[in-house]
C-alpha positions in Angstrom: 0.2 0.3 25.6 -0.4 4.1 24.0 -0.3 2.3 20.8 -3.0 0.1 21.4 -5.1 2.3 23.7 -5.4 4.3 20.4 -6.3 2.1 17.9 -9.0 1.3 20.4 -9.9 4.7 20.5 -10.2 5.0 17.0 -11.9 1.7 16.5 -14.7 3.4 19.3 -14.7 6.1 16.8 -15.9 4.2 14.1 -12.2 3.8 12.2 -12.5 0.4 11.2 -8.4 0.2 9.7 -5.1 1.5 10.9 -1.9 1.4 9.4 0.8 1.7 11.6 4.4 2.6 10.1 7.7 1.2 11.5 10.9 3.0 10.6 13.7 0.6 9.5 16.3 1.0 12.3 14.1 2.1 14.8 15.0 1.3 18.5 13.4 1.8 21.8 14.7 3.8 24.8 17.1 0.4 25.7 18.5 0.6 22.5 16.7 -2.6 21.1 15.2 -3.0 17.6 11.6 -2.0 17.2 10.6 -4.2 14.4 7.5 -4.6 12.2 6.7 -8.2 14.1 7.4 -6.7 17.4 4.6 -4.4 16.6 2.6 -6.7 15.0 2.7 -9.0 18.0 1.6 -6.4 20.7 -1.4 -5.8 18.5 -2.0 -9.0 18.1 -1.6 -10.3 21.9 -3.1 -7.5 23.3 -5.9 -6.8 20.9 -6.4 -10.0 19.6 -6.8 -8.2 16.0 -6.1 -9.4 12.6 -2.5 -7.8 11.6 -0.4 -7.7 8.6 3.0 -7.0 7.8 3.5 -5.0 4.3 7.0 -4.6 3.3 7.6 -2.0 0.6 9.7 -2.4 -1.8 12.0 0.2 -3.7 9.0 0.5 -6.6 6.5 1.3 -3.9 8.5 3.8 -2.7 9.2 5.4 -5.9 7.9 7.7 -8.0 7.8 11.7 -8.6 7.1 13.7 -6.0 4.3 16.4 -5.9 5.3 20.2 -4.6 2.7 19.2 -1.9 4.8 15.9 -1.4 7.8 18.1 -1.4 6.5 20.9 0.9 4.5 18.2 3.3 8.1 16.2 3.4 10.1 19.3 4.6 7.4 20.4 7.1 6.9 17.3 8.7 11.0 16.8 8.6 11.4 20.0 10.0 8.6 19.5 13.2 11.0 15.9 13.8 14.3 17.7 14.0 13.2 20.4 16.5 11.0 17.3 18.7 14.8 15.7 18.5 16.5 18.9 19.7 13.4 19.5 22.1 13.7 15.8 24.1 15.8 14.6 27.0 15.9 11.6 28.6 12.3 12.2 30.7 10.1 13.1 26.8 8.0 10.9 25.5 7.9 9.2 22.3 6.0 11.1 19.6 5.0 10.6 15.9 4.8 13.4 13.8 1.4 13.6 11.9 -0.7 15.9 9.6 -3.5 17.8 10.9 -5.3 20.0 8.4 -2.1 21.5 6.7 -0.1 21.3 10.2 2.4 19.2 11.1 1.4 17.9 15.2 3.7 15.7 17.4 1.3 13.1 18.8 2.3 10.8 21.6 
């Protein structure tokens, strides 16, 4: 529901794209698999919006990394270990997420 409560928001806003990431191995509070066609489906059902699935290969995810690449990675890392060793049962899902040159948990 948060999910697609914001992509309404940002559609309001004049954002006419999202992308949304899913994590390979990603499960939800039950311990069941959040999948990319999971995701896909909620958008779909409950927005009625046109969704693709884009798998990335290992070329795709290649390549050299920048020092900002390298510096962005460990801050963002760094802001999802300490929302990890922040949570308990009763926290709510975040995704970490780069604003200005700050990494932000966003719910």
């Amino acid at each position: 529901d948060k999910l697609c409560k914001k992509i309404l928001q940002e559609r309001s806003a004049g954002q006419r794209l999202n992308i949304i990431i899913v994590s390979e191995g990603a499960i939800d509070r039950e311990g069941q698999p959040i999948t990319a066609e999971k995701v896909k489906q909620v958008v779909v059902d409950k927005l009625q919006q046109d969704t693709r699935i884009t798998v990335l290969g290992h070329v795709q995810r290649g390549g050299n990394p920048s020092a900002f690449d390298r510096v962005l990675g460990c801050r963002m890392g760094a802001e999802a270990v300490l929302a990890l060793m922040e949570a308990d049962d009763n926290t709510e899902p975040c995704v970490v997420s780069l604003d200005g040159n700050q990494a932000v948990r966003v719910p």
